[in-house]
C-alpha positions as a Python dict, from the first residue, in 0.01 Angstrom:
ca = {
    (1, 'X'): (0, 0, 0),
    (2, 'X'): (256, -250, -128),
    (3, 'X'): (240, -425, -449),
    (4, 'X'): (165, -820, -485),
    (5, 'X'): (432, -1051, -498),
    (6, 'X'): (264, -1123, -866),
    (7, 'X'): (305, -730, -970),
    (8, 'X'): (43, -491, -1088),
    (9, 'X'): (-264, -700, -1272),
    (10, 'X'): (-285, -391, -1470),
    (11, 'X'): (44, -351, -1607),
    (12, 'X'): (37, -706, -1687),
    (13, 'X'): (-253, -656, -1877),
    (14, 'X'): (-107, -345, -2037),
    (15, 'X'): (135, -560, -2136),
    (16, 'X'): (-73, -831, -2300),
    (17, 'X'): (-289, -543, -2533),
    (18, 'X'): (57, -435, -2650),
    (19, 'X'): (123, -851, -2769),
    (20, 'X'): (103, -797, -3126),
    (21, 'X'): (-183, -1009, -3315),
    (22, 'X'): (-36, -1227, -3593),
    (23, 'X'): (-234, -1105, -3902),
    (24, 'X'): (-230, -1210, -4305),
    (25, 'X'): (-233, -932, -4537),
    (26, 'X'): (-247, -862, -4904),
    (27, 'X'): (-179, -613, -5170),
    (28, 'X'): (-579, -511, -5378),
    (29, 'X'): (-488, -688, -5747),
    (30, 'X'): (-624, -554, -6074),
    (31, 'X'): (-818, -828, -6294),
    (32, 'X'): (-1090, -861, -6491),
    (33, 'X'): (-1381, -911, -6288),
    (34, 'X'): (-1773, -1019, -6423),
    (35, 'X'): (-2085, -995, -6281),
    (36, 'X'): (-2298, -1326, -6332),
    (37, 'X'): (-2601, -1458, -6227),
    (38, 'X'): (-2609, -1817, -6098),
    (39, 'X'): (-2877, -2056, -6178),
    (40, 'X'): (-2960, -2407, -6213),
    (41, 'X'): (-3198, -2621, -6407),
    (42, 'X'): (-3254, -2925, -6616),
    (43, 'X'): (-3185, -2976, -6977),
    (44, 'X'): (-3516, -3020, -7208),
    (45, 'X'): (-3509, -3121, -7583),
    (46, 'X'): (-3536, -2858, -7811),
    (47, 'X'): (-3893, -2962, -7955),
    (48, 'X'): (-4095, -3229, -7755),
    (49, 'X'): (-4410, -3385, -7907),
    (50, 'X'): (-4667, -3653, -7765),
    (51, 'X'): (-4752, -3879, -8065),
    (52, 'X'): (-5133, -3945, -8017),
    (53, 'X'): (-5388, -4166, -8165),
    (54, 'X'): (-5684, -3998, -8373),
    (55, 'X'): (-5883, -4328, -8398),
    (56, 'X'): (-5961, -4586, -8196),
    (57, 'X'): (-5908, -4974, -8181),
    (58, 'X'): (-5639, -5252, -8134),
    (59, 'X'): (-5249, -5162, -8203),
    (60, 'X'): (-5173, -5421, -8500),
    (61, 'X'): (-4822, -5330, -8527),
    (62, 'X'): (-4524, -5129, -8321),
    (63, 'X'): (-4239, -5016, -8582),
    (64, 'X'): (-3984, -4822, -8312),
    (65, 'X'): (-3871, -4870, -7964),
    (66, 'X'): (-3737, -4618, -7698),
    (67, 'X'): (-3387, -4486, -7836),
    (68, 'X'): (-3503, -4520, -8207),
    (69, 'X'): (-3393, -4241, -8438),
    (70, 'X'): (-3681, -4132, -8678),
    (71, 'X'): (-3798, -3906, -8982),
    (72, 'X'): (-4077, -3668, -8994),
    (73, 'X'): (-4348, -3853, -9116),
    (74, 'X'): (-4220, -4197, -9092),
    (75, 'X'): (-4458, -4507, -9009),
    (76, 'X'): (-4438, -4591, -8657),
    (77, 'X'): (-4753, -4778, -8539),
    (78, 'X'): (-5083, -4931, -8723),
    (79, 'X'): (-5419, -4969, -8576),
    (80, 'X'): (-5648, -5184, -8672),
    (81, 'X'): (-5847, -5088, -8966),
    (82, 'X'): (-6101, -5311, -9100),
    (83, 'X'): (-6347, -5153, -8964),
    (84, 'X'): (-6215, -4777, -9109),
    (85, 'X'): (-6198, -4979, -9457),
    (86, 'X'): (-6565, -5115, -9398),
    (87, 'X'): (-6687, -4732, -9323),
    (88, 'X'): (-6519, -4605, -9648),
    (89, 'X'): (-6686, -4855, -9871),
    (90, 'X'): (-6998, -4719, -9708),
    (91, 'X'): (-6924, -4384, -9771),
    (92, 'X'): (-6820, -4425, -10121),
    (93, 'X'): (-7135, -4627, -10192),
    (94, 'X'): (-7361, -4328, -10044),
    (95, 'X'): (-7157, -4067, -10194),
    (96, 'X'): (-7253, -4236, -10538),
    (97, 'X'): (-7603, -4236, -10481),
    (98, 'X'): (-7627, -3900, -10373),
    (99, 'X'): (-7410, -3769, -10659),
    (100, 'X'): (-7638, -3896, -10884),
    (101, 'X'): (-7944, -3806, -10741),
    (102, 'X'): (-7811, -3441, -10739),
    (103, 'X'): (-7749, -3433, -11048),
    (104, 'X'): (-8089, -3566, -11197),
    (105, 'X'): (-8226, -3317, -10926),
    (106, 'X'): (-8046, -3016, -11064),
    (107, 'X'): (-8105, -3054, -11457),
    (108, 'X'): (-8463, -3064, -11343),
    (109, 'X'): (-8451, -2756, -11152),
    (110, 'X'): (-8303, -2615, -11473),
    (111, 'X'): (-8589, -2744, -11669),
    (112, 'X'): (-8844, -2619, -11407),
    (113, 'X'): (-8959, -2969, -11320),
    (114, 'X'): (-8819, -2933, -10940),
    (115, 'X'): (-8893, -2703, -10693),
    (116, 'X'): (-8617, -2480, -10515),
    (117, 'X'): (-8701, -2669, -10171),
    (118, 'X'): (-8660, -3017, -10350),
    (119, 'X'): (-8301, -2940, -10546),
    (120, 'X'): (-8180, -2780, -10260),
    (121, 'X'): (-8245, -3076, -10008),
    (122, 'X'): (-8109, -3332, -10267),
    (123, 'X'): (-7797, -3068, -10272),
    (124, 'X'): (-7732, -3096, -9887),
    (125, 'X'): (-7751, -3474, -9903),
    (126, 'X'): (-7457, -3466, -10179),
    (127, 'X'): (-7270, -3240, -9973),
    (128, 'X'): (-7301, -3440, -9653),
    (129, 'X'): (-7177, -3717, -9890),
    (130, 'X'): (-6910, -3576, -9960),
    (131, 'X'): (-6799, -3438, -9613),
    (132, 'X'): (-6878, -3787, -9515),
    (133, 'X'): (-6660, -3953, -9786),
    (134, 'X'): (-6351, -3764, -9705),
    (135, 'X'): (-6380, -3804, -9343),
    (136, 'X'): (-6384, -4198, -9382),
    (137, 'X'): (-6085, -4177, -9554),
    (138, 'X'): (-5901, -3908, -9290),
    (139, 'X'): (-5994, -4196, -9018),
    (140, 'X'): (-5883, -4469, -9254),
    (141, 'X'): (-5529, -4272, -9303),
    (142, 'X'): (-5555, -4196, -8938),
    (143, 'X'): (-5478, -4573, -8887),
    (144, 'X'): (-5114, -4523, -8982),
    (145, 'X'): (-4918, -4340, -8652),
    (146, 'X'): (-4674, -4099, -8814),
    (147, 'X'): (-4418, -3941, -8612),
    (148, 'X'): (-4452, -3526, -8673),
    (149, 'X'): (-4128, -3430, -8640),
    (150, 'X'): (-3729, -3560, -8681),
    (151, 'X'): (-3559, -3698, -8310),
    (152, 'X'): (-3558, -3954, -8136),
    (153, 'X'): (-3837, -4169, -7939),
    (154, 'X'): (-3803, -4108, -7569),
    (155, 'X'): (-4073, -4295, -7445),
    (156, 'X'): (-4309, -4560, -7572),
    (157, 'X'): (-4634, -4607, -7428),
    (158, 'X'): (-4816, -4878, -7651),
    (159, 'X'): (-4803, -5279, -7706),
    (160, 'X'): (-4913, -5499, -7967),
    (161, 'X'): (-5259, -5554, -7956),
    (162, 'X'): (-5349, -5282, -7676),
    (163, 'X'): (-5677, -5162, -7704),
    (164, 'X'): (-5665, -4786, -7763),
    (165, 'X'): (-5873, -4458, -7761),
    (166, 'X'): (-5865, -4148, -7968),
    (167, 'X'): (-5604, -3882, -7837),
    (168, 'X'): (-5424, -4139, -7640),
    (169, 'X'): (-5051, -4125, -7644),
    (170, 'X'): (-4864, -4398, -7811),
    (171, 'X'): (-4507, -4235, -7819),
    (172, 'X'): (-4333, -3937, -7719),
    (173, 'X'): (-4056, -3739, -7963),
    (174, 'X'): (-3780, -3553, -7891),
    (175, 'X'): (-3565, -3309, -8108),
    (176, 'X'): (-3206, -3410, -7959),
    (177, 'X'): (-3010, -3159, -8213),
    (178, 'X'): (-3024, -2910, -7945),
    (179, 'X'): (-3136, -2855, -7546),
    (180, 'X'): (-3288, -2545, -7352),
    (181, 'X'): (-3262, -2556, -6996),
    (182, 'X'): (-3598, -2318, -6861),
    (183, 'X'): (-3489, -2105, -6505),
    (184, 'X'): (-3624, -1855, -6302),
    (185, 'X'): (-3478, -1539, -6183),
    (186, 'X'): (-3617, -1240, -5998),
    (187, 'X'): (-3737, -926, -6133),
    (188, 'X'): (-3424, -758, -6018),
    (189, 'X'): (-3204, -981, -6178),
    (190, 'X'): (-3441, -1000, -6542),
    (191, 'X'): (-3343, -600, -6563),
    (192, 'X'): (-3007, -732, -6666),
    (193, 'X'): (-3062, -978, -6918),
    (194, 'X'): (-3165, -976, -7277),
    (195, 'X'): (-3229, -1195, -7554),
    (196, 'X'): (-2916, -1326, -7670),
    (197, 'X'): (-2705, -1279, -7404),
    (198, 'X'): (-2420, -1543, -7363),
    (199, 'X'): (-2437, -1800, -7125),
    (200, 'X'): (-2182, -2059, -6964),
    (201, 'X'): (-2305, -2386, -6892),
    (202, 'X'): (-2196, -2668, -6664),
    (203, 'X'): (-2378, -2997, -6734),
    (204, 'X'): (-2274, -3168, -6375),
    (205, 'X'): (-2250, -3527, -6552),
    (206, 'X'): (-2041, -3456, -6783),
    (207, 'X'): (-1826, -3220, -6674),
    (208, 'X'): (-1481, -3360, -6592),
    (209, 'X'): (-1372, -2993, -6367),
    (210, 'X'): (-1622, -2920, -6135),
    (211, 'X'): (-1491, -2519, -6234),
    (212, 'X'): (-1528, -2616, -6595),
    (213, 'X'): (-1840, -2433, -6782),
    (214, 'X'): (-1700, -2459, -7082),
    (215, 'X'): (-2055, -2490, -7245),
    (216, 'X'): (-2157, -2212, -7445),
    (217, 'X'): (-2532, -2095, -7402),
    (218, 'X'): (-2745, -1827, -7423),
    (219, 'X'): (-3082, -1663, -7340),
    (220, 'X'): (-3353, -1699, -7551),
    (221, 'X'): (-3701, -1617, -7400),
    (222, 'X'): (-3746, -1414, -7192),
    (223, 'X'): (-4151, -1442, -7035),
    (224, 'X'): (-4287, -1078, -7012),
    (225, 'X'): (-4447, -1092, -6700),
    (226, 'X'): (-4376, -1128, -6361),
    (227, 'X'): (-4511, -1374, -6112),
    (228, 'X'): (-4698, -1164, -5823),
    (229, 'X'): (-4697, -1428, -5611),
    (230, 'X'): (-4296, -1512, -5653),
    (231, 'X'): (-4163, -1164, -5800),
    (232, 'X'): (-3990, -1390, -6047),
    (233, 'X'): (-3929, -1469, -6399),
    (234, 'X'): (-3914, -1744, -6645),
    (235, 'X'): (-3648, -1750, -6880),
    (236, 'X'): (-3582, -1982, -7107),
    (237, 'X'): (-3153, -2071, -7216),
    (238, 'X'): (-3101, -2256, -7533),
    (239, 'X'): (-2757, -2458, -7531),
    (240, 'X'): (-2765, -2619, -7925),
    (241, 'X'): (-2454, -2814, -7848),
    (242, 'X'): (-2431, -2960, -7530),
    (243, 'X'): (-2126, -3203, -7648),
    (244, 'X'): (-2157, -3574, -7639),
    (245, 'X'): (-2354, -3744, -7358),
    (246, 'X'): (-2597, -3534, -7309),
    (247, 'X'): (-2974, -3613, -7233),
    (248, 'X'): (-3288, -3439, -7102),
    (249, 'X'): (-3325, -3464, -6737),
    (250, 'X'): (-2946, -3328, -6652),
    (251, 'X'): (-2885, -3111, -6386),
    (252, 'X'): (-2744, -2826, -6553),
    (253, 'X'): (-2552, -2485, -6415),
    (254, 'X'): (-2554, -2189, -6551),
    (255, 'X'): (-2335, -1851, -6534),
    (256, 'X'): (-2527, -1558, -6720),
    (257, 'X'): (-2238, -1238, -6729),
    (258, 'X'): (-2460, -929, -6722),
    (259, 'X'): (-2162, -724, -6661),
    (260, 'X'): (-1765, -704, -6725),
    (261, 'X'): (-1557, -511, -6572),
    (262, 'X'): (-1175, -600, -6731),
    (263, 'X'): (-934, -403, -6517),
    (264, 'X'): (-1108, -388, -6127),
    (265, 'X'): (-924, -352, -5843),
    (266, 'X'): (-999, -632, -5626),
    (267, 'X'): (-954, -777, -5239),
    (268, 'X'): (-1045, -1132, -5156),
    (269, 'X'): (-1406, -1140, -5019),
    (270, 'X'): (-1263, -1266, -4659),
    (271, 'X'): (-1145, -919, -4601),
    (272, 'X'): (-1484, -777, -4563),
    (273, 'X'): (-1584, -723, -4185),
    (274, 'X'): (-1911, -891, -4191),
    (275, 'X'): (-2027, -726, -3853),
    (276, 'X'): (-1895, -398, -3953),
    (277, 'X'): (-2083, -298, -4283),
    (278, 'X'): (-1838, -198, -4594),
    (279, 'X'): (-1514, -179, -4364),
    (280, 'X'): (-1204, -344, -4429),
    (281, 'X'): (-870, -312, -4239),
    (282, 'X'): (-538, -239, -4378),
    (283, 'X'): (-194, -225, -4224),
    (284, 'X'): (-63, 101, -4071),
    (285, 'X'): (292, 132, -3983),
    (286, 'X'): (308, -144, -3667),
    (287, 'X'): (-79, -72, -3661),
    (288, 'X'): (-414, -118, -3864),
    (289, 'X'): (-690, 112, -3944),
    (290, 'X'): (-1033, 57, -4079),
    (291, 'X'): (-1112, 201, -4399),
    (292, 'X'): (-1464, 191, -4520),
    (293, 'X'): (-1515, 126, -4867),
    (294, 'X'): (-1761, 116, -5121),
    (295, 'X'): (-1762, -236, -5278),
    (296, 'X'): (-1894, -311, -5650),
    (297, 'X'): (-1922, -665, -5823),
    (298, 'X'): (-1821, -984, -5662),
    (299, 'X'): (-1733, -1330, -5806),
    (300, 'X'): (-1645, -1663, -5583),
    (301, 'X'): (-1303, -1546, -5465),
    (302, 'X'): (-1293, -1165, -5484),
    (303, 'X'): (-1457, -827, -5421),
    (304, 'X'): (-1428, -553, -5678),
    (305, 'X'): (-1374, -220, -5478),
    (306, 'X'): (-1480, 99, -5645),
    (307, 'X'): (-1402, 375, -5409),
    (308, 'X'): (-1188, 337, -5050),
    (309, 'X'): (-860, 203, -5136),
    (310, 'X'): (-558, 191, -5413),
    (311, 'X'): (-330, -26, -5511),
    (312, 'X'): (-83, 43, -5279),
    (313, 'X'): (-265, -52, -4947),
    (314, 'X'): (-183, -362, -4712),
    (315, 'X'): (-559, -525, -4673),
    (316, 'X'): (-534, -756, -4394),
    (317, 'X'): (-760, -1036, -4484),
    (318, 'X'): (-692, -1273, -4201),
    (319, 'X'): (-708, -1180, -3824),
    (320, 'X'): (-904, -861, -3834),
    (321, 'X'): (-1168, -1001, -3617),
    (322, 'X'): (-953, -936, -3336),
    (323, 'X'): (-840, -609, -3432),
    (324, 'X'): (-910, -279, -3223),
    (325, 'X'): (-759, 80, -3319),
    (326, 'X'): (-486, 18, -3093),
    (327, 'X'): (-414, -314, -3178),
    (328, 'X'): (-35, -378, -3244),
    (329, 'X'): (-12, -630, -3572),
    (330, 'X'): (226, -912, -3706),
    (331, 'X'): (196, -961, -4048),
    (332, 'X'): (262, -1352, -4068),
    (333, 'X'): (304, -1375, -4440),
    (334, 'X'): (495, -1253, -4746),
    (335, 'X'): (260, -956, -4922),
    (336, 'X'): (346, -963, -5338),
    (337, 'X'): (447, -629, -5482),
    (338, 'X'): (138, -399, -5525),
    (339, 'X'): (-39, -444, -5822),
    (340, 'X'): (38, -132, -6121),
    (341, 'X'): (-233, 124, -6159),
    (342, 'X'): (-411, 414, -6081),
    (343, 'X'): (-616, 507, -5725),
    (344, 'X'): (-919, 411, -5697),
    (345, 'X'): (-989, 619, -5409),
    (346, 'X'): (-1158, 906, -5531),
    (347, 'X'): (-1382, 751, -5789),
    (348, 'X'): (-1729, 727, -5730),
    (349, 'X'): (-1964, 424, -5773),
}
């Protein structure tokens, strides 16, 4: 039978398998390479305290306003306190009475003039007095709102002349000297950190480099128990100088290094056949072959390999999608000199 004007189809298509596929390729370079843990949160004050009332009545006077610096112990609000005055006169007048009747009461006991039952009732209403005396004047100095700790006041809740109730929050405090930032991480990942561990933080609004986590954290609780419902962890990262700017609320990054590993042999991570398990391809003669590898840590850009290849190979890390055995290649760019250093081929994981 005679051929088509066209030629053989097969031939043809013979001849377009052997087309060589344009391909980039790269040398494996040795670098330091970490493992980290990623994580996000928001900064929190160091110490954060809701300044509540302990009496009740009208606000007479409001010393501070959001963004105030203050002092442990420094006056910040008064509540009304005639009435607290009226109730210590009261008690002071009572206590008096009592005191004195006590004491006629007990000298005769001692004489044998008063029964037990008698001295001893006359005793409880001097000590109720007294318990009474001292707790008018706790309520009385309860009139004064005192801040309980150095910061700054984040939030004010209270007016002039606002009626208030007992436990009723006038003012909240915040410890600004330092910030933690509370995450979560799984139980697999909380077998790798520790109290104390360093952290890098990113604090989004300030950060000029969006690569910058020039921060310096690190971990300071650590919850002991695991959430059955979640499988994860809270853990709490303490940054005590956050740099100027900085205020609770931030969206904050984090990079926790659980491992270093200062002179890996590494491949960029597009190299990786994602359909093909822990295979890469690397050039052979006018060829390529798949080599399966066994991969260790990865960062953004790279993938530390621990057993498979050595500094020598050709890792093509564009085009092997198209790649079969027989594939003819065309390496498109300029590979650098392989990087120095031993084989990693034989060493185990």
């Amino acid at each position: 039978m005679s051929c088509s004007k066209f030629g053989d189809p097969a031939k043809g298509q013979e001849k377009l398998d052997e087309a060589p596929i344009n391909v980039r390729a790269e040398h494996p370079v040795l670098r330091a390479m970490e493992e980290i843990i990623e994580v996000h949160g928001n900064l929190e004050p160091i110490e954060q305290v809701d300044v509540v009332t302990e009496v009740s009545g009208p606000i007479t006077k409001i010393l501070v306003d959001e963004g105030d610096v203050v002092e442990e112990g420094q006056f910040l609000a008064a509540i009304d306190d005639e009435e607290y005055k009226l109730n210590l006169r009261q008690a002071e007048s009572a206590y008096r009475v009592a005191r004195s009747d006590y004491v006629s009461a007990q000298q005769l006991f001692d004489q044998g003039m008063k029964s037990r039952s008698e001295y001893e009732k006359m005793k409880r209403s001097y000590d109720d007095a007294s318990s009474n005396l001292e707790l008018s004047r706790i309520r009385l100095k309860n009139t004064e709102v005192k801040s309980p700790i150095p910061g700054v006041v984040i939030s004010r809740q209270a007016e002039v002349y606002q009626q208030v109730g007992a436990m009723e929050v006038l003012f909240t405090i915040a410890d600004l000297s330092g910030f933690k930032v509370p995450i979560t991480v799984t139980e697999a990942e909380v077998a790798k950190i520790e109290v104390g561990q360093n952290v890098r933080v990113r604090i989004d609004a300030l950060a000029a480099d969006p690569e910058s986590f020039s921060i310096a954290g690190a971990v300071g609780k650590i919850q002991p128990r695991v959430d059955p419902q979640t499988g994860t962890v809270q853990v709490e990262v303490t940054v005590p100088d956050p740099g100027k700017g900085a205020r609770p609320g931030m969206f904050t990054r984090l990079k926790i290094v659980t491992s270093t590993h200062p002179n890996a042999l590494v491949i960029p991570r597009r190299a990786m056949l994602a359909e093909e398990g822990n295979h890469v391809w690397v050039v052979d003669g006018t060829g390529a072959r798949m080599v399966e590898i066994v991969p260790g840590i990865m960062d953004n850009h790279g993938l530390e390999i621990r057993s498979g290849l050595s500094p020598a190979d050709v890792v093509i890390v564009e085009g092997q999608a198209a790649l079969t055995p027989k594939s003819k290649i065309a390496i498109v760019n300029n590979q650098p000199a392989p990087a120095s250093g031993d084989s990693v081929e034989k060493k185990t994981p």
